[in-house]
C-alpha positions in Angstrom: 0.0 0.0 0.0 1.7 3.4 -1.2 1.2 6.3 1.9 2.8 8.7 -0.4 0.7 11.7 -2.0 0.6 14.8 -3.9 1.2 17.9 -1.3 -2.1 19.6 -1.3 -2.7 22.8 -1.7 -5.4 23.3 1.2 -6.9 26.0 3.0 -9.8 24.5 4.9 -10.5 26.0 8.2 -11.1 22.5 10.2 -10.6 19.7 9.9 -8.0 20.9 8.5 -4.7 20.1 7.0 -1.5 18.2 8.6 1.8 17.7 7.3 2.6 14.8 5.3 5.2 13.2 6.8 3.0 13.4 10.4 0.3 12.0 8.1 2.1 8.8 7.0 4.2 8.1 10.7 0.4 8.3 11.9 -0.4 5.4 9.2 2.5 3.0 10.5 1.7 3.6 13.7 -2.2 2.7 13.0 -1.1 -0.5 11.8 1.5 -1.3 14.1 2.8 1.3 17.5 5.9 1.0 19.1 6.4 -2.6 17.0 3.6 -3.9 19.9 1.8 -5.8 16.4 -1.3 -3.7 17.2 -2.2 -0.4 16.5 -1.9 2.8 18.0 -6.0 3.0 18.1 -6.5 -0.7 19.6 -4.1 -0.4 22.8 -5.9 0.6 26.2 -6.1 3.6 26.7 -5.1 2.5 30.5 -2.1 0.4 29.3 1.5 1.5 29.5 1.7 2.0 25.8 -1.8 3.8 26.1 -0.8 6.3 28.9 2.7 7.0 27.4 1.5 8.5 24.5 -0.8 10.5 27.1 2.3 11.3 28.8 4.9 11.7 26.0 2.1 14.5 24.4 1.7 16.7 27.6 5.5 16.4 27.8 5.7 17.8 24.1 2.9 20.8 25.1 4.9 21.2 27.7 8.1 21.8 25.5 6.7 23.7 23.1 4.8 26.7 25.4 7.2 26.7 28.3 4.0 25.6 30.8 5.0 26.7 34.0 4.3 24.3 37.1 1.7 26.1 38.4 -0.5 24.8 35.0 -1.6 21.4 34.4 -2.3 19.6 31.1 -5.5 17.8 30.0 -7.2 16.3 27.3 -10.8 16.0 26.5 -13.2 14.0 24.4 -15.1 16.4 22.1 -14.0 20.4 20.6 -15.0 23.6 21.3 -18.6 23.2 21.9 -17.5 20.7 24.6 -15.5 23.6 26.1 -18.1 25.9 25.6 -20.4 24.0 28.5 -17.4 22.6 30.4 -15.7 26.0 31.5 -18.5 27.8 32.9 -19.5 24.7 35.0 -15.9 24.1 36.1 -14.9 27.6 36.5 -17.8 28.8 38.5 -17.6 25.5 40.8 -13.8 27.0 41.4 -15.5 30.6 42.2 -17.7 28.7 44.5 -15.1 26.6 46.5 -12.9 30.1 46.7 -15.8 32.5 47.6 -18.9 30.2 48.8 -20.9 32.2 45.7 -21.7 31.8 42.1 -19.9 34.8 40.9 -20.6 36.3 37.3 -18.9 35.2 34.4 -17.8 37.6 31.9 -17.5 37.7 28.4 -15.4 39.4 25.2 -18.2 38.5 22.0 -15.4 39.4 18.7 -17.1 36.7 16.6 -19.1 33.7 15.9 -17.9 31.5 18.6 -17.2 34.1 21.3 -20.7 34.6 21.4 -22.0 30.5 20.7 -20.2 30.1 24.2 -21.8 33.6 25.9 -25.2 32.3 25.0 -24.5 28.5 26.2 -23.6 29.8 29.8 -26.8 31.9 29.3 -28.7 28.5 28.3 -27.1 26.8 31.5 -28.2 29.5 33.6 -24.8 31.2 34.7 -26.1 34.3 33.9 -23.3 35.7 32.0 -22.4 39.4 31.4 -21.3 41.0 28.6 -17.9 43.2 28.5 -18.0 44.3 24.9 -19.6 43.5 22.0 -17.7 44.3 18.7 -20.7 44.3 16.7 -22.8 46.3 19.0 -19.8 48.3 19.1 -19.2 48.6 15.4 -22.0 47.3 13.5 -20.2 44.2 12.6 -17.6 41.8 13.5 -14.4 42.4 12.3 -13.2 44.8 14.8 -11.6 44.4 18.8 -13.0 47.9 20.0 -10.2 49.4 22.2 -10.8 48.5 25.9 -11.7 52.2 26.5 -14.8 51.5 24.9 -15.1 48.3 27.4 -18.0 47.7 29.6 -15.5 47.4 32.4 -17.1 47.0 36.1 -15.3 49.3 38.9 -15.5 46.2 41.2 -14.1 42.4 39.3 -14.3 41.2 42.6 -17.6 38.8 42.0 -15.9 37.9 38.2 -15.7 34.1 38.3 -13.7 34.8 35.0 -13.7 36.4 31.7 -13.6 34.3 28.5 -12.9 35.5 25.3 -11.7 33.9 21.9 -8.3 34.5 20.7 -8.7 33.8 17.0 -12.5 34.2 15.9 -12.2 31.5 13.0 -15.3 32.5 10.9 -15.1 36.6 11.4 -11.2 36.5 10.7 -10.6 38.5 13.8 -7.4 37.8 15.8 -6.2 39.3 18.7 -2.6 40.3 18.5 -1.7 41.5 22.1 -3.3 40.2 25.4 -5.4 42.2 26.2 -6.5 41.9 30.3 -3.7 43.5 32.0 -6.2 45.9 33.6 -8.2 42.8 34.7 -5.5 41.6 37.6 -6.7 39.0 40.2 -9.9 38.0 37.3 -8.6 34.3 35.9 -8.5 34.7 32.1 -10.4 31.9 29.5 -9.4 31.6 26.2 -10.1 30.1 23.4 -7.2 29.2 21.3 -9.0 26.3 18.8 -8.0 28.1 15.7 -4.5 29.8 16.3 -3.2 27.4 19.0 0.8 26.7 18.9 0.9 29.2 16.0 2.8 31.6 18.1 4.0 31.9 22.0 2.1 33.0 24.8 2.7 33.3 28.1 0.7 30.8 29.7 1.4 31.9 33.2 -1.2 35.3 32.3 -4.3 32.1 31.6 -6.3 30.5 33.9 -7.4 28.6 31.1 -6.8 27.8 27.6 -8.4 25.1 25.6 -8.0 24.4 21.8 -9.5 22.0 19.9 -6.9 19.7 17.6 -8.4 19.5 14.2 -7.6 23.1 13.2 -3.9 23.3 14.0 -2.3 20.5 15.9 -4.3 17.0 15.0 -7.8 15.7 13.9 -11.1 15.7 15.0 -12.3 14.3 18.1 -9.9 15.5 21.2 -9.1 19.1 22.7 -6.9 20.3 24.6 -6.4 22.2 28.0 -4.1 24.0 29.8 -5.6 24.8 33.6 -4.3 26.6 36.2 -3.8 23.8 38.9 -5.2 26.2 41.9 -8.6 25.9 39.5 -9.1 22.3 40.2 -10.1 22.8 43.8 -13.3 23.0 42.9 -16.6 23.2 45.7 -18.7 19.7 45.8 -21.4 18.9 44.2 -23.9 19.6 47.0 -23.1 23.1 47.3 -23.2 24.0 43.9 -26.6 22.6 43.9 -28.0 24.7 47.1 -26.9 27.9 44.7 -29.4 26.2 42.1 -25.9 25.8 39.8 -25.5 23.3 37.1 -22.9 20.5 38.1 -20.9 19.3 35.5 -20.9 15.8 33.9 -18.4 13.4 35.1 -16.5 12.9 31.9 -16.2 16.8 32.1 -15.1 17.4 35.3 -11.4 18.8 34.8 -10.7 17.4 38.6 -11.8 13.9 37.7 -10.0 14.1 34.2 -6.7 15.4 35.6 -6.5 12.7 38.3 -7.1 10.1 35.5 -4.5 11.5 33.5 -7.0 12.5 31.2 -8.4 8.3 30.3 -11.1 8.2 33.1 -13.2 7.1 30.1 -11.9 5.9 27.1 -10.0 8.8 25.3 -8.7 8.1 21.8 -5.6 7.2 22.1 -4.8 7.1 18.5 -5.8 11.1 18.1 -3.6 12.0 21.0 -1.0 10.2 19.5 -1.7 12.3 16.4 -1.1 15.6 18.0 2.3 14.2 19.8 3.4 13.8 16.0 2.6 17.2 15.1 4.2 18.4 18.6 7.3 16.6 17.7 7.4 18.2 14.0 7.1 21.5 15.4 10.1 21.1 17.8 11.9 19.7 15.3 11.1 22.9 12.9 12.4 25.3 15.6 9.4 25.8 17.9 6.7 28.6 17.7 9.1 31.6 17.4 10.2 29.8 13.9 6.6 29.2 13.2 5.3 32.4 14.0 8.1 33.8 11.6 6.5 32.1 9.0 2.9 32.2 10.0 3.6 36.0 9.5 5.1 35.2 6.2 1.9 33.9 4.7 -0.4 35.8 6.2 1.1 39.1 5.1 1.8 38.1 1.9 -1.9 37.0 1.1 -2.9 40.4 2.7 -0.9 42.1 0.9 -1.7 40.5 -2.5 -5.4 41.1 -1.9 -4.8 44.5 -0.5 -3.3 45.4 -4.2 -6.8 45.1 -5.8 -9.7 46.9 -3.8 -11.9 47.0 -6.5 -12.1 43.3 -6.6 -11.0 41.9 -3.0 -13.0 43.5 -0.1 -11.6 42.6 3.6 -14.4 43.2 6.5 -11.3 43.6 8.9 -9.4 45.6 10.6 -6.1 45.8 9.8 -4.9 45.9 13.1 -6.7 42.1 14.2 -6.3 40.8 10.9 -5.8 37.5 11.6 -2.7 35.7 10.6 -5.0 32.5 10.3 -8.3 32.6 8.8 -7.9 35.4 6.1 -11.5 36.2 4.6 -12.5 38.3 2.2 -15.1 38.7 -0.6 -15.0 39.6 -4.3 -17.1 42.1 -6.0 -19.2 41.6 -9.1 -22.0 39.4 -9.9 -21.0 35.2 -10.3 -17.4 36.4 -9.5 -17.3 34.3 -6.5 -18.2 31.0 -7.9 -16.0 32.0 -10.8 -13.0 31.9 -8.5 -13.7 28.8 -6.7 -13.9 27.1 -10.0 -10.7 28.5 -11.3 -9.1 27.5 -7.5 -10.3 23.5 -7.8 -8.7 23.8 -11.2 -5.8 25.0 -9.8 -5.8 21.9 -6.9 -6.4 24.9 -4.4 -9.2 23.8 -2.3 -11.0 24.8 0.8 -11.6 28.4 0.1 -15.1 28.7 0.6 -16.3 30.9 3.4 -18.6 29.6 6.5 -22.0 29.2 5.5 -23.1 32.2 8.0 -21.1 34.8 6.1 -20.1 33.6 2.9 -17.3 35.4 0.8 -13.9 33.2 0.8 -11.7 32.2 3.5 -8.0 31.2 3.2 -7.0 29.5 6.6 -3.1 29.4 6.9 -2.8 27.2 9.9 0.8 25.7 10.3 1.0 22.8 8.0 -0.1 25.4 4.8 3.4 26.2 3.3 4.4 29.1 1.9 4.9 27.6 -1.4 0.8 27.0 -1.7 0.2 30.5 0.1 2.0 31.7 -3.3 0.0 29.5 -5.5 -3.1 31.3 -4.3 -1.9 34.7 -4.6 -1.0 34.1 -8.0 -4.6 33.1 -8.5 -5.7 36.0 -6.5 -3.3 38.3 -9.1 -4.5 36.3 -12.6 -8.3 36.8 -11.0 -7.8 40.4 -10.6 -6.4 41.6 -13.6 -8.9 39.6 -15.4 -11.7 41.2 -14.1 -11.2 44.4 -12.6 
């Protein structure tokens, strides 16, 4: 059986593309791990083979962001939807054991999925609150309104924590700066699904961050979490229910999960395994300052090739939080659009096609997209232009 292909040209935003290489280890190792004569998906997940490769990824996470000891890492069944219900309930229940009260969570809304996971805490009954909303704000998404223009209470002292998405997948909006240093003492959410290990952070500023794998680090089917340890002291079930809040499912519980080292049910192995490849191919590349170098690379090539034609190419962002991942944009004239995805497939450069809520086009450039095929679609984007301007 051949594992070799052609390197695609793709710019799906999720699941989305891996590197080769990664791609056909993953292969052997479904066939056979470690030489055991069984697969990487078939071991236990409670094993020794199973919980090394638990193990051996944290160990890579670890590596790669510098995770200070004060920060534990997890893995979860499930993406960001799962993290969407699992924070509020775990967070709060931390607020609860801290300050014997529910506290308010707060939330930044910059996009689509900032503000799916506002209204699930809503639907849970958290009652969450608002600190900004960009399209109140603005009219639209595709602006981070300056935290002047914030909703900022004088007193943070009942703030159970304030979530906000990092890279806003559909809108295109990224932030490029952290932006809660007048928030000190509130512990900090993010979600990182769609720019995770595409850059460093200081993870010592986050009481959470969680990312799901299948845009940047491994398939569908597992996410990823980075938790503050002091967060896992969480108040008991019984008291959260005598404040009338939601406790959270077992499976979900990050104190369970972490004392299971993350298999207290059956997590894939095989997808874990998955993202340990990938972690290993990005510390063999040089680690996130190299791949931020050339994260920046693409992205400000593509921007800048669009940027050359505004009668064609409109961008609904900001310059400022472009983001370096998910590039959007739409192209003026009637058919136009459809005209260009045909002329992409011909040129074997798929994905392109926008969300379904907003249409328009969207180039995601998550680590495994070289810079070779980010130059293949500006010279479609050039060739498109001139024809039709």
């Amino acid at each position: 059986m051949c594992i070799d292909r052609e390197e695609p040209n793709y710019f799906g935003a999720g699941p989305a593309l891996l590197p080769t290489s990664v791609l056909q280890q993953a292969g052997k190792d479904l066939i056979n791990y470690n030489n055991l004569g069984i697969g990487a998906g078939e071991i236990s997940h409670r094993s020794k083979a199973g919980v090394g490769i638990i193990e051996q990824t944290k160990a890579s996470l670890k590596e790669l962001l510098s995770i200070p000891d004060t920060h534990e890492v997890f893995f979860l069944q499930g993406g960001g939807t799962t993290g969407f219900s699992s924070i509020v309930t775990n967070l709060t229940a931390a607020h609860v054991k801290k300050h014997h009260k529910a506290g308010t969570p707060y939330y930044v809304i910059d996009g689509t999925w900032s503000k799916k996971s506002f209204e699930e805490a809503e639907r849970l009954g958290f009652n969450p609150k608002v600190i900004v909303n960009s399209k109140e704000i603005d009219g639209k998404f595709g602006t981070i309104p300056p935290t002047e223009k914030w909703n900022i209470p004088k007193d943070l002292s009942d703030a159970s924590f304030i979530y906000y998405c990092d890279n806003e997948t559909v809108n295109g909006v990224e932030f490029r700066t952290f932006p809660f240093e007048k928030f000190p003492g509130v512990e900090i959410a993010a979600d990182m699904s769609s720019n995770f290990l595409s850059k460093p952070v200081d993870v010592s500023k986050y009481g959470l961050i969680f990312a799901g794998a299948q845009k940047n680090v491994g398939v569908s089917g597992i996410s990823i979490y980075i938790i503050k340890k002091s967060l896992l002291d969480q108040a008991p079930a019984e008291e959260l229910r005598k404040l009338g809040l939601q406790v959270t499912p077992i499976a979900f519980d990050y104190p369970t999960v972490v004392k299971n080292n993350s298999a207290y049910n059956t997590i894939p192995t095989f997808t874990v395994h998955i993202v340990n490849l990938v972690l290993k191919d990005l510390i063999a590349k040089g680690g996130l300052a190299a791949q931020e170098k050339e994260n920046i690379a693409k992205s400000d090539l593509l921007y800048s090739t669009l940027d050359k034609y505004p009668s064609i190419y409109k961008l609904p962002v900001e310059k400022s939080v472009r983001s370096r991942m998910n590039i959007v944009f739409t192209i003026e004239g009637s058919g136009l659009e459809d005209q260009f995805l045909k002329e992409a497939e011909q040129s074997k450069l798929e994905g392109l096609k926008g969300h379904r809520s907003v249409g328009g086009m969207r180039a995601s450039l998550y680590n495994a997209v070289t810079l070779k095929s980010t130059k293949l679609l500006c010279e479609l984007i050039e060739r498109f232009a001139k024809e039709h301007q």
